[in-house]
C-alpha positions as CSV (number, residue, x, y, z in Angstrom):
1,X,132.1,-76.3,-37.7
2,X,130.0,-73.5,-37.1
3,X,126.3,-74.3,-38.2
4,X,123.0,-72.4,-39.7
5,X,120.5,-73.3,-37.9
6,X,116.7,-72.8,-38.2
7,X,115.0,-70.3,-37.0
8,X,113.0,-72.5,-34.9
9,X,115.4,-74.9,-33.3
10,X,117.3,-71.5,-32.3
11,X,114.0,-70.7,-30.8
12,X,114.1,-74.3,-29.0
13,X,117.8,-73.4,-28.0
14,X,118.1,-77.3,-28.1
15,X,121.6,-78.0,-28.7
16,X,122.9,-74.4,-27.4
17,X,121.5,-75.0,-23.8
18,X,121.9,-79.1,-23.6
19,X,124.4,-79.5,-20.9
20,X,122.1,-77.7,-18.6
21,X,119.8,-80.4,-19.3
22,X,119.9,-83.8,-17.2
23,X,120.9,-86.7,-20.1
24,X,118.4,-89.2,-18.6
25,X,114.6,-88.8,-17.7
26,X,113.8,-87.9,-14.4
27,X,112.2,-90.6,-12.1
28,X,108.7,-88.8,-12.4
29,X,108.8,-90.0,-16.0
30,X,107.5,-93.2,-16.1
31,X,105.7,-95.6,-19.1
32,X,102.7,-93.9,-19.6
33,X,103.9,-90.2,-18.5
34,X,102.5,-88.8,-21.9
35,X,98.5,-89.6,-21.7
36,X,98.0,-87.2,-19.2
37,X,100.0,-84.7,-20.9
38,X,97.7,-84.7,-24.4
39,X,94.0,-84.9,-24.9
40,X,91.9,-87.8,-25.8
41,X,91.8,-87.4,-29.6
42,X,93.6,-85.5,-32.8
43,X,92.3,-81.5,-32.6
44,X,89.0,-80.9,-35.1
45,X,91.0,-77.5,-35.9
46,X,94.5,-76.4,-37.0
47,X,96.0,-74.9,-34.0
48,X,98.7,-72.2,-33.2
49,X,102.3,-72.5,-34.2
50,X,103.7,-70.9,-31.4
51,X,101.1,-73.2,-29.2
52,X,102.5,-76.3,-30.8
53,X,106.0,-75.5,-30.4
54,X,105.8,-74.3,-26.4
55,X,104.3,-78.2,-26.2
56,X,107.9,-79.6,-27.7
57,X,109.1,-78.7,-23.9
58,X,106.0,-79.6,-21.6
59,X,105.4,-82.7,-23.6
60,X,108.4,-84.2,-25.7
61,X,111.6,-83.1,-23.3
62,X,110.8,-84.4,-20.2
63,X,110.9,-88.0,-21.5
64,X,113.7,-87.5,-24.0
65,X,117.6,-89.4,-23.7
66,X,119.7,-86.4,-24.7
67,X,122.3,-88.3,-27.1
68,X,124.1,-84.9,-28.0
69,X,124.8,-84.2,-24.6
70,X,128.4,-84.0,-23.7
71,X,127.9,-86.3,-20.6
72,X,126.1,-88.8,-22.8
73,X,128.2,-92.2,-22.4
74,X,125.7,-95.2,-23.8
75,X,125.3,-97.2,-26.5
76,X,127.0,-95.9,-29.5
77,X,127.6,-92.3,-31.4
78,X,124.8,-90.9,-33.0
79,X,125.6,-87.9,-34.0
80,X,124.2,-84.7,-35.6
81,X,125.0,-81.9,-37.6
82,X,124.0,-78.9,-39.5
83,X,125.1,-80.9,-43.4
84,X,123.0,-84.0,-42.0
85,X,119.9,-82.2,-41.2
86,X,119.6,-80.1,-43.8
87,X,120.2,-83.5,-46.2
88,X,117.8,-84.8,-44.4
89,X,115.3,-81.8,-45.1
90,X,115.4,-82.2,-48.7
91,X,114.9,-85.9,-48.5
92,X,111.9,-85.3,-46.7
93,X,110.9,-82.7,-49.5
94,X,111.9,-84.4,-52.3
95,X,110.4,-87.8,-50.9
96,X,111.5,-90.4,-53.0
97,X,110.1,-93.6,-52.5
98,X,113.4,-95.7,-54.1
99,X,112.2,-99.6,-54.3
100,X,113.9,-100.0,-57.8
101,X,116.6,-97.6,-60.1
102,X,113.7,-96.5,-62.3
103,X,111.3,-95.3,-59.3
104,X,114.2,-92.7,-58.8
105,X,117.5,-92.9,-60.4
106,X,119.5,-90.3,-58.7
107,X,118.3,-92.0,-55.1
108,X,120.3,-94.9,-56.0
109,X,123.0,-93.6,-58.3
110,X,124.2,-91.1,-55.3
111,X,124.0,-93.9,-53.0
112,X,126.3,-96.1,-54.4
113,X,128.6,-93.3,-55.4
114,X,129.1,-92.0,-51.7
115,X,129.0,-95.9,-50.5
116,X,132.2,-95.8,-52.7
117,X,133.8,-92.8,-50.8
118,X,133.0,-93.6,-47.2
119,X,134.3,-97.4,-48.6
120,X,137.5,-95.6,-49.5
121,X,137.6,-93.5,-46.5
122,X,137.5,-96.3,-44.0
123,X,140.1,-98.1,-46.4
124,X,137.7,-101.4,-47.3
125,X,139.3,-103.5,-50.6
126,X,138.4,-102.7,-53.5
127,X,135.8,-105.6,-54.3
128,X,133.6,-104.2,-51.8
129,X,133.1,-101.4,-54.6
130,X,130.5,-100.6,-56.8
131,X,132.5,-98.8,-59.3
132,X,135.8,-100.5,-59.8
133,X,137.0,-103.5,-62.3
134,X,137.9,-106.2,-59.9
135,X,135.0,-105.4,-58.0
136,X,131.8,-107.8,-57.6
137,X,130.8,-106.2,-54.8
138,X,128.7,-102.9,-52.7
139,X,126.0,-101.8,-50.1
140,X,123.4,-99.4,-49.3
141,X,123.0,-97.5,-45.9
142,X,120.9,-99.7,-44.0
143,X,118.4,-97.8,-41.7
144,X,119.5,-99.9,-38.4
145,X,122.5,-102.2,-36.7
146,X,120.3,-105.0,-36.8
147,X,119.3,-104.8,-40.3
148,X,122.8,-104.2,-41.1
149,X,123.3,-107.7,-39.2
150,X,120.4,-109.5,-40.3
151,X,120.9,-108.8,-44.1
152,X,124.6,-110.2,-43.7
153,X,123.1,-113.4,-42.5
154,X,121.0,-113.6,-44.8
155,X,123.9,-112.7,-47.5
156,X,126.3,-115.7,-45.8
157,X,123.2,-118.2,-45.5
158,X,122.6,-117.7,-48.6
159,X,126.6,-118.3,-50.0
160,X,126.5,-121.3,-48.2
161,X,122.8,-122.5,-49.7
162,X,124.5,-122.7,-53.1
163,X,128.2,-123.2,-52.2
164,X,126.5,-126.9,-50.6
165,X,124.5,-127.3,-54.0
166,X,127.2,-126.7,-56.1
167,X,130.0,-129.0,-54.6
168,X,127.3,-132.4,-53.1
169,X,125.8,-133.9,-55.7
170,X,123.4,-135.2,-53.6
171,X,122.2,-131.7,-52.7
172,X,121.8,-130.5,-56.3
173,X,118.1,-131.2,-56.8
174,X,117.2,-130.7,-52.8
175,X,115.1,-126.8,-52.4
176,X,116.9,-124.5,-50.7
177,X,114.9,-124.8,-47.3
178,X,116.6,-128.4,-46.9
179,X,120.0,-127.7,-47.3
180,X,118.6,-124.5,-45.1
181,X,117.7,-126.7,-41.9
182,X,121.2,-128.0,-41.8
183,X,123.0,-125.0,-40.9
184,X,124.1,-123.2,-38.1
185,X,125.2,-119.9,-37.5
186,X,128.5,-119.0,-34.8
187,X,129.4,-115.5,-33.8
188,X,131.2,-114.2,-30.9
189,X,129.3,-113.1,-27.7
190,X,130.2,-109.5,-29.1
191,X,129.9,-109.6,-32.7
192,X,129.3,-106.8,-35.1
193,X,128.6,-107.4,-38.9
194,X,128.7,-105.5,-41.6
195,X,128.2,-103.4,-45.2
196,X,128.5,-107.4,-48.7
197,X,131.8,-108.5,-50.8
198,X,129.9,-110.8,-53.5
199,X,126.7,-109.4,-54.8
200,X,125.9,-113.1,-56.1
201,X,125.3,-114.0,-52.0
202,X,123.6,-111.1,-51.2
203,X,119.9,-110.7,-51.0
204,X,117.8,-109.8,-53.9
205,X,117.1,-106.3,-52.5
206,X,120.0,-105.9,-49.9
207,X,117.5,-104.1,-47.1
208,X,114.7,-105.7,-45.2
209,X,112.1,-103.2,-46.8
210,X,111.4,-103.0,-50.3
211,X,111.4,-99.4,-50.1
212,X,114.0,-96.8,-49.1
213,X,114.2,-93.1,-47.9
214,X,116.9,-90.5,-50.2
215,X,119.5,-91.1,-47.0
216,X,122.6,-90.7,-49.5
217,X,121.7,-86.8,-49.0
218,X,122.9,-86.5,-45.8
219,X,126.2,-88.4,-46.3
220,X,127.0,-86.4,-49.5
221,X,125.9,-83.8,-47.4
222,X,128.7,-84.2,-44.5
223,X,131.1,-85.4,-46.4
224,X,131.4,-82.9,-48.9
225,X,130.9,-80.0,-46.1
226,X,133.5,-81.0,-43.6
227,X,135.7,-82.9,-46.0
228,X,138.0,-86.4,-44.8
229,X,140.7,-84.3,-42.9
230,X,138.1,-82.9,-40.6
231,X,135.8,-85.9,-40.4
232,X,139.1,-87.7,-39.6
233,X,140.5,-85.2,-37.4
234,X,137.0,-85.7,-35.1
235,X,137.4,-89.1,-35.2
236,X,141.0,-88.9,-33.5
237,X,139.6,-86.0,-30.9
238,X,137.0,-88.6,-29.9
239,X,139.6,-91.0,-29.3
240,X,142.0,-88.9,-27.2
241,X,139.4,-88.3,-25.3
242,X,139.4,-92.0,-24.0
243,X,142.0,-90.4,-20.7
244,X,139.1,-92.2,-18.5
245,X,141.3,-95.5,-19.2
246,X,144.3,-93.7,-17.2
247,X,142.0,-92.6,-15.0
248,X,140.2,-96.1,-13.7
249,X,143.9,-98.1,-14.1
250,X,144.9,-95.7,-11.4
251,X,142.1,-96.2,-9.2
252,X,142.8,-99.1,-6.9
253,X,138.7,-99.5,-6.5
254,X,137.9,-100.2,-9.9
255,X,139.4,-102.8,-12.5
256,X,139.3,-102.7,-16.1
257,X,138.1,-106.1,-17.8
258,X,139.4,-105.3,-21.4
259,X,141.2,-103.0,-23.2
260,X,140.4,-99.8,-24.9
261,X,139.0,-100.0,-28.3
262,X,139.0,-96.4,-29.7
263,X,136.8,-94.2,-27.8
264,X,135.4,-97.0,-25.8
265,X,136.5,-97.7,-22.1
266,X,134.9,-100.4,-20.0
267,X,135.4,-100.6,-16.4
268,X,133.7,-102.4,-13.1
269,X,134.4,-102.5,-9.2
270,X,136.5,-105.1,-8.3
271,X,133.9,-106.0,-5.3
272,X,132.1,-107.7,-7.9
273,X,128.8,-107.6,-10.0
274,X,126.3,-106.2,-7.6
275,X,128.0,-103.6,-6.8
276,X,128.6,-102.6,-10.0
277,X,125.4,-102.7,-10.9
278,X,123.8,-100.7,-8.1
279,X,126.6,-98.2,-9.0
280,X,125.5,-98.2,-12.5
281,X,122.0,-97.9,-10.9
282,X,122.8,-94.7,-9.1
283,X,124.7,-92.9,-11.7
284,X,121.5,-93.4,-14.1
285,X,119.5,-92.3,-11.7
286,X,121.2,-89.1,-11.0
287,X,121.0,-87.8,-14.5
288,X,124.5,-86.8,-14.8
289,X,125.6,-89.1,-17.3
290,X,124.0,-92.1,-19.3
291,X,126.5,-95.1,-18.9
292,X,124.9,-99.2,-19.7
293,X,126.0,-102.5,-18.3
294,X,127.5,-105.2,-21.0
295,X,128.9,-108.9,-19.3
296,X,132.3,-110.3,-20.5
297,X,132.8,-113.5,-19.1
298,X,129.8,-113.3,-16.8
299,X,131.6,-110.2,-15.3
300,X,129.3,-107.4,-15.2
301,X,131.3,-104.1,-16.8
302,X,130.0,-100.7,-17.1
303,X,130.4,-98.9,-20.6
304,X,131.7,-95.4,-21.0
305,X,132.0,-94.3,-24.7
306,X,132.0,-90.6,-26.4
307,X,128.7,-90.2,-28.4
308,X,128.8,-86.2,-28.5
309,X,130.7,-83.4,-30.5
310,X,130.1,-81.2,-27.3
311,X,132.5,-83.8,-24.9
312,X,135.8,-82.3,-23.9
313,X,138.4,-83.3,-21.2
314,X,137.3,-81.1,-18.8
315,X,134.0,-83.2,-19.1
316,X,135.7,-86.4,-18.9
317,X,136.9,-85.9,-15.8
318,X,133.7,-84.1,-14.2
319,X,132.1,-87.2,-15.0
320,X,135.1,-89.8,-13.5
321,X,134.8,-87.5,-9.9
322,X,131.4,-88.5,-10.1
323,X,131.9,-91.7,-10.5
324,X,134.9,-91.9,-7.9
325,X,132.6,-90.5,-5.5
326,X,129.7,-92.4,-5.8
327,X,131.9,-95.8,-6.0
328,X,133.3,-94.4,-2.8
329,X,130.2,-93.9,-0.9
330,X,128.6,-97.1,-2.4
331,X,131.7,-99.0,-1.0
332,X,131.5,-97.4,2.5
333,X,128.3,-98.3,2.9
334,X,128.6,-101.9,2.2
335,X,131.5,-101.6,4.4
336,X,129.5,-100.8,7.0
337,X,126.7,-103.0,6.3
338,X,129.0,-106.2,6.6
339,X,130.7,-105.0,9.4
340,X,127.0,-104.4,10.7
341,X,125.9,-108.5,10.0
342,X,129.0,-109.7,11.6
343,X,128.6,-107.9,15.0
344,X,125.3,-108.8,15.6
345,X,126.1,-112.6,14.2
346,X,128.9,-112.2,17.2
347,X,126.3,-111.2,19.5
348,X,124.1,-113.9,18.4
349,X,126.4,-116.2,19.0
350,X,128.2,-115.0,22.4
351,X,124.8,-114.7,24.0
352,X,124.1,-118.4,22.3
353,X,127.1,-119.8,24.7
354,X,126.5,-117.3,27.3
């Protein structure tokens, strides 16, 4: 997937040079880092290019995650590439504000056109369609997770509201906020929600903001550049790449809590949740990786998860040495430590009966 890139992120040398970079901020970066690092107020005159850009790596770098680095483990993937950008280029040139059909129709006919592919792709049902005869249903590209949550429980509030109204008489005439105060909302402790299947229980606008950006560019963008064999193909590189579950199961320090979904492997030291922790501690400290804590039944685990294009086996297993060895010397030391309290508690007490 070779990619044109622009002249000036070449210049940057970003994405070429990134696994020389450490994936976390270094301990001098702390809240407030910036204000020394720009002046007091906005520049009266246009300044330099070339002056701007040499900022980029005194002022923005030093305090950025790098989620494209190979040894970038957190959260979730967030990936990048050349279709993507470039879709996201023309958005930001073409600048459509899309609040309703008529403010832009192509913003929202595209969109719901390649909501209907990646549906297909991912092999949804078909009323979760836009286009399709026994369909009722669709979605947009929400900007965030949590909007993508929140508008689902709005969507399933709302499905209740009237499902209450339409089956209890007694409810019929009531305003929605009544029948409102009388539900309640279960999830599990690690839910994700998602895209809407009836349009008639979905919100009025399906987003938070009235407004949207022209984001369908970027996935017609990708989808159309790579295709579904090699968007596919990526998908089940990412997942081979999940050896670290071998790995820790073979490890008699370390125990894993659950099992492998996909890409993601979550492990923890069986010593318990401190030391976890303070390994997770040290590991973000060192800037070698990006890992971050979750708690399943009030076990704290450590998450480890692909997030970059750049990751191969070779890094995989860099990163589990590092681990190994820093579990190792973590586990020495408190070793030590308790052998340490219970000597001198021995001499305590031996002197005590002296």
């Amino acid at each position: 997937m070779a990619a044109p890139l622009s002249c000036e992120i070449h210049r940057l040398g970003y994405l070429t040079t990134i696994r020389e970079r450490k994936v976390t901020p270094g301990p001098e970066v702390k809240p407030g880092y910036m204000r020394e690092l720009l002046p007091d107020s906005a520049p009266t005159d246009p300044e330099d290019w070339d002056c701007i850009f040499r900022d980029i790596e005194k002022v923005i770098m030093p305090g950025v995650v790098h989620w494209q680095s190979p040894y970038m483990h957190a959260y979730y993937p967030a990936l990048t590439s050349w279709p993507s950008m470039l879709g996201d280029m023309l958005a930001d040139a073409i600048n459509n504000i899309g609040f309703t059909w008529a403010s832009s129709p192509a913003c929202t006919e595209l969109e719901m056109n390649v909501m209907d592919w990646l549906c297909k792709a991912l092999g949804l049902p078909t009323f979760f369609l836009h286009h399709h005869p026994d369909s009722t249903g669709g979605g947009i590209l929400q900007s965030t997770v949590s909007e993508s949550s929140l508008v689902a429980l709005l969507a399933a509030r709302k499905a209740r509201i009237q499902q209450e109204k339409r089956t209890d008489p007694a409810d019929r005439d009531l305003d929605d906020s009544v029948v409102n105060s009388r539900l309640v909302a279960y999830a599990s402790d690690q839910v994700m929600m998602g895209w809407v299947r009836d349009p008639h229980t979905r919100t009025y606008h399906w987003q938070i903001p009235l407004s949207r950006r022209f984001r369908s560019l970027k996935l017609w963008f990708v989808m159309r550049s790579f295709g579904l064999k090699n968007l596919q193909g990526h998908i089940r590189h990412v997942c081979s790449l999940s050896l670290l579950e071998s790995l820790v199961r073979c490890d008699p320090n370390f125990d894993m809590p659950a099992e492998r979904h996909l890409g993601l492997v979550v492990f923890c030291l069986k010593e318990g949740n401190a030391l976890t922790q303070e390994l997770l501690r040290r590991l973000t400290r060192s800037g070698t990786m990006y890992l971050v804590p979750a708690d399943i039944d009030r076990k704290r685990i450590i998450r480890f998860t692909v997030t970059s294009q750049l990751t191969t086996s070779e890094d995989i297993i860099r990163d589990w040495n590092i681990i190994r060895k820093m579990a190792a010397d973590l586990l020495a030391e408190d070793r030590w430590q308790s052998s340490e309290v219970f000597y001198l508690f021995f001499f305590i007490i031996y002197h005590f009966f002296k």
